[in-house]
C-alpha positions in Angstrom: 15.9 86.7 47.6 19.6 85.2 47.9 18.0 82.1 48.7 15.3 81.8 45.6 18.5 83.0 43.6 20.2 79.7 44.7 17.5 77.6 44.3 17.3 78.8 40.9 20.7 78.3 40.2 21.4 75.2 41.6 18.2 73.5 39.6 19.8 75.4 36.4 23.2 74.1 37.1 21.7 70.8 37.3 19.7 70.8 34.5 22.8 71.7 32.3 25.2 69.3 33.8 22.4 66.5 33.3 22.0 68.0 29.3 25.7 67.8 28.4 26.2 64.4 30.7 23.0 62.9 28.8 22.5 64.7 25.7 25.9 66.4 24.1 28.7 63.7 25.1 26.7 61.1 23.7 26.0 62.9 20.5 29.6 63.3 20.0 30.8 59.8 20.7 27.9 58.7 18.4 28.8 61.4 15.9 32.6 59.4 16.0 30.9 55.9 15.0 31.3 55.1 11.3 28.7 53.8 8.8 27.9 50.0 9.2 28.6 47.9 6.1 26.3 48.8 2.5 24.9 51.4 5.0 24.6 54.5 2.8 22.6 58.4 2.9 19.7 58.9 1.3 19.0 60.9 -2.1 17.1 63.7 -2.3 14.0 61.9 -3.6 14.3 59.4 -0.5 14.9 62.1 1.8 11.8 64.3 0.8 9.9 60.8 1.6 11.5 61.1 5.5 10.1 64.2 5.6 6.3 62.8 4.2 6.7 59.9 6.8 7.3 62.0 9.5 4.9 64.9 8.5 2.2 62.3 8.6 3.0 60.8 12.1 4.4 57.6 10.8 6.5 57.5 13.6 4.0 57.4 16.3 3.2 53.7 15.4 6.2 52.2 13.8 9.5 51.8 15.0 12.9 51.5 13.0 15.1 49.5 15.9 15.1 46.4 16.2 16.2 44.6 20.0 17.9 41.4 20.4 14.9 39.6 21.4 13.0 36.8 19.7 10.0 38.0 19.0 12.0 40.8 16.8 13.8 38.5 14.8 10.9 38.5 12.1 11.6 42.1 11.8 15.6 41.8 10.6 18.6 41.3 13.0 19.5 43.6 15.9 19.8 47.1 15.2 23.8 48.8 15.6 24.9 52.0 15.8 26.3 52.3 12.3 22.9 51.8 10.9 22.0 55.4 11.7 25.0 56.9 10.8 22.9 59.5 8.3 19.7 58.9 9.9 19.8 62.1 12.2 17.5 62.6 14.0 16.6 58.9 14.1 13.4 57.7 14.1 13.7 55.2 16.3 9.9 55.4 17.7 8.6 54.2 21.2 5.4 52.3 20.2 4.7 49.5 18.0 1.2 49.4 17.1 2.5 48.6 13.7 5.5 46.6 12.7 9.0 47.9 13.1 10.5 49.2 9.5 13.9 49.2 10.0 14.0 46.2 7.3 11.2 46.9 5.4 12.9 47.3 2.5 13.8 43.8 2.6 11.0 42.3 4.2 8.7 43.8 1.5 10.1 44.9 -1.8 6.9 45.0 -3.4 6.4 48.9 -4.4 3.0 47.9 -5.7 2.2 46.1 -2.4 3.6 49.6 -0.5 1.1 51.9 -2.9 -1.7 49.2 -2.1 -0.7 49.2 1.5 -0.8 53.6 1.8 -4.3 53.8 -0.2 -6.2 51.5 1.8 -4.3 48.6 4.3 -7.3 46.8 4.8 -6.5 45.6 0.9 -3.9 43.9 1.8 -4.0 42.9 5.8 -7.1 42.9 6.5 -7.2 43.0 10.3 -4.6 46.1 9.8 -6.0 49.6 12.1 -3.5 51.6 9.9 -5.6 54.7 8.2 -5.9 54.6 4.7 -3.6 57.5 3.3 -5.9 58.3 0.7 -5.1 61.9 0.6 -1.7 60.7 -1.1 -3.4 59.5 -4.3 -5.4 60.9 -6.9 -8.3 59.1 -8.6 -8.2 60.7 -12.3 -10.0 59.0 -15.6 -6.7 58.4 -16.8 -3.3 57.5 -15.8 -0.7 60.7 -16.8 2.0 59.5 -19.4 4.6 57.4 -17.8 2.5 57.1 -14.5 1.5 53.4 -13.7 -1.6 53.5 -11.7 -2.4 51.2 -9.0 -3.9 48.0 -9.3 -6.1 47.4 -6.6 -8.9 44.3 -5.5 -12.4 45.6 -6.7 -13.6 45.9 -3.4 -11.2 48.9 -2.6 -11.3 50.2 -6.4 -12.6 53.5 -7.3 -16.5 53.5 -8.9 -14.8 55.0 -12.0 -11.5 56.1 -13.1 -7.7 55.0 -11.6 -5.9 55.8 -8.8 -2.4 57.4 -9.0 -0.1 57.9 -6.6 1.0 62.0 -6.2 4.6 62.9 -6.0 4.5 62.6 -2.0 3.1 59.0 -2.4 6.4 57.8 -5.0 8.7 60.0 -2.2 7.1 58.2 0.6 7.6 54.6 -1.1 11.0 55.9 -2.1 12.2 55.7 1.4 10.5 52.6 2.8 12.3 50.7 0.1 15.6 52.7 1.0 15.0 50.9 4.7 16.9 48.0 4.6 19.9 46.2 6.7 22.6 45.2 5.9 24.6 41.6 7.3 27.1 42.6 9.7 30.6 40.7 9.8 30.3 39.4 13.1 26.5 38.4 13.2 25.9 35.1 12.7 23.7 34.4 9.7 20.6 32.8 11.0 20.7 30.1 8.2 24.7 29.6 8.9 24.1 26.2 11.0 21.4 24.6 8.7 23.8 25.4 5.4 27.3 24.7 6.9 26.7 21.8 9.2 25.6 18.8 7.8 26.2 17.1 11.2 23.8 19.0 13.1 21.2 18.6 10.0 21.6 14.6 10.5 21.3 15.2 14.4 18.1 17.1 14.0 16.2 14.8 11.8 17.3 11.7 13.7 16.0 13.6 17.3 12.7 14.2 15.9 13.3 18.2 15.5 12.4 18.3 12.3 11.6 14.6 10.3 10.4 14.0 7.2 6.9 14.7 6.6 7.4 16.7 10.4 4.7 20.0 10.6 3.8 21.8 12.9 0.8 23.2 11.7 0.5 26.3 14.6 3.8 27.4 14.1 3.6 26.9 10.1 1.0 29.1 10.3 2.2 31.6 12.4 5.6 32.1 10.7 3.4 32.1 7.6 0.9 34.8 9.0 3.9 37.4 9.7 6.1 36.4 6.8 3.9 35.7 3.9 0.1 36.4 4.5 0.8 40.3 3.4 0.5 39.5 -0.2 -0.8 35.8 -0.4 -3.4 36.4 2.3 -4.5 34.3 5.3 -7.2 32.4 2.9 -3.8 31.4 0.2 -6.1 33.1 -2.3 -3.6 36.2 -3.1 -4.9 39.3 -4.4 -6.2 39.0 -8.4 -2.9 40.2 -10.8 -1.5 41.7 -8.3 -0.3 38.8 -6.2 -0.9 35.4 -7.1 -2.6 32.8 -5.0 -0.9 29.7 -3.4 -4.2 28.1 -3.0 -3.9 25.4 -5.9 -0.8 26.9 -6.8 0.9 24.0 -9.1 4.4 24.0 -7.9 3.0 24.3 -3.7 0.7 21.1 -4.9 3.6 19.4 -7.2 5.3 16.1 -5.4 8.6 17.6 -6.5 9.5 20.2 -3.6 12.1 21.8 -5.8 10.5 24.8 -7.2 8.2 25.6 -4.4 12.0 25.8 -2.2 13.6 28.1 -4.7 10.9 30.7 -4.8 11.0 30.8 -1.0 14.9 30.9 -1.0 15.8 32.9 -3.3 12.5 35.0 -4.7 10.5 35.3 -8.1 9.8 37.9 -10.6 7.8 38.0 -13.6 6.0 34.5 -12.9 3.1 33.3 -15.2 0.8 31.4 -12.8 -2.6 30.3 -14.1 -2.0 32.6 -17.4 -1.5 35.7 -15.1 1.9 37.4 -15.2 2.8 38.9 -11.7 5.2 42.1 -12.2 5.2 42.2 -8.1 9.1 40.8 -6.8 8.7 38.4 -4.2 11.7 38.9 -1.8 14.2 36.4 -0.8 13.9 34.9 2.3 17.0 33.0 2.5 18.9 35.4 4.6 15.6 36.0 6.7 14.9 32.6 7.3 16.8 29.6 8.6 15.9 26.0 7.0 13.6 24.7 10.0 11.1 27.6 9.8 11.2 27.5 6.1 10.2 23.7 6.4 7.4 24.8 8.2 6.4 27.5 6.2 6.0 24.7 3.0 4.3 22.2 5.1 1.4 24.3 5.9 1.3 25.9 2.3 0.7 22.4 1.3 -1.4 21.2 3.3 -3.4 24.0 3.9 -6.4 25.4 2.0 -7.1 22.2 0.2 -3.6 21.6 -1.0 -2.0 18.0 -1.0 1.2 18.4 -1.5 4.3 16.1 -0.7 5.9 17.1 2.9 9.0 18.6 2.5 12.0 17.9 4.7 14.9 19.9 6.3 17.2 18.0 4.2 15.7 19.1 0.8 16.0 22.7 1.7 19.3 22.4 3.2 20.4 20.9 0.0 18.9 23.7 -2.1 20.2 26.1 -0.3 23.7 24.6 -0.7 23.1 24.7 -4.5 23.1 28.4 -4.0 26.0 30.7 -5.7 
């Protein structure tokens, strides 16, 4: 008996020194770190969409930290301890079958892409395995005053009526657009060397790194399949008023570079292309992107899907970007 009483209490004793050394002392030196910069809580209404994303298991396929590896730069930079400052209990995940959302926020501004996205992912990324949230939405005959429904591609439209999104759906959105980071004072903006040094510019022109009229179509394509395809699709078509196409898009095809640059640097609201008006923001991507990827990213807009236009060179979006306020 004295012996299964100190086997018991041993493996107790154990257990709670391994709690406190594992679990409390970290959660107060964590509890001590401040806010990162722009990081701030919630609201209420962003809050309440926590609780929707983790009420509907969100958090089993998505991650919000990002690692200091390469293949997560596409998701924002490196994730710090100030970032979760009122995140508690964070939701940092353990599996990405879907992309991390730390930055989503950033990365995808779009609100109507995020309703599109909830109803039915396949109308937007087609090879997505996501579930359709379709028990978020309502499909009435007609859209309650001061409710915008959602516009979505024929194929994914209801036979009659609209669809809405309910007051879960606007909370939910509410709080992937609340995810976003914010630059830290010590990290190193990844567009920093292309803007500031000239020198190195010259250097990797000269060495063949990126020449005029240089594309490499594989990696254009694959920075354009995680950055951009989510709204202007893998074909270039876009999604009809909703997200316009860059498949004989005049400024991708026009031998001045200029504007095509700008809307990748610095984003575009409100455009008329082809008579359409798109209301959907396309994000900036200047602080996402550094100038050699977004080279490559132009070069296979215009050359692919029947495109021709002019090559565009490291130089001409350096120089853009130096125009920038």
């Amino acid at each position: 008996m004295n012996r299964l009483l100190l086997i018991a209490g041993g493996s107790t004793l154990v257990y709670l020194v391994l709690a406190v050394l594992m679990g409390v002392f970290p959660g107060i030196e964590l509890s001590r770190i401040p806010a990162g910069p722009g990081v701030q809580p919630l609201t209420a209404f962003q809050s309440e969409g926590r609780r929707v994303f983790v009420a509907n298991g969100c958090s089993y396929c998505h991650t919000q930290q990002v690692r200091p590896l390469n293949q997560d730069k596409v998701f924002g930079r490196p994730s710090a301890p100030g970032d979760f400052a009122f995140q508690t209990p964070e939701l940092l995940g353990s599996q990405r079958t879907g992309p991390d959302l730390t930055n989503v926020g950033e990365r995808q501004p779009s609100e109507v892409w995020q309703y599109i996205h909830l109803y039915n992912p396949r109308a937007v990324v087609p090879q997505s395995i996501m579930p359709a949230f379709e028990w978020l939405f309502e499909v009435v005959d007609h859209a309650p005053p001061g409710v915008t429904p959602i516009v979505l591609p024929k194929r994914y439209a209801p036979a009659h009526g609209v669809v809405v999104p309910t007051h879960d759906a606007r909370a939910l959105v509410a709080y992937l657009m609340a995810l976003k980071q914010s630059p830290l004072p010590e990290s190193a903006n990844p567009s920093r060397t292309a803007r500031e040094d000239p020198a190195r510019i010259t250097a990797q022109v000269s060495s063949g790194v990126q020449g005029a009229g240089d594309h490499d179509e594989a990696k254009g394509q694959a920075l354009f399949t995680a950055t951009c395809a989510p709204c202007h699709q893998t074909n270039g078509e876009g999604l009809a008023g909703v997200f316009p196409p860059l498949k004989g898009n005049a400024a991708v095809n026009d031998a001045d570079p200029t504007q095509h640059i700008r809307v990748i640097l610095h984003g575009l609201q409100g455009a008329n292309i082809g008579g359409i008006v798109y209301p959907s923001p396309m994000p900036p991507f200047a602080m996402m992107l550094n100038d050699a990827d977004i080279v490559q990213i132009i070069n296979y807009e215009r050359h692919a899907w029947g495109n021709q236009g002019a090559a565009v060179t490291i130089e001409q979006v350096a120089a853009e970007r130096a125009r920038s306020p």
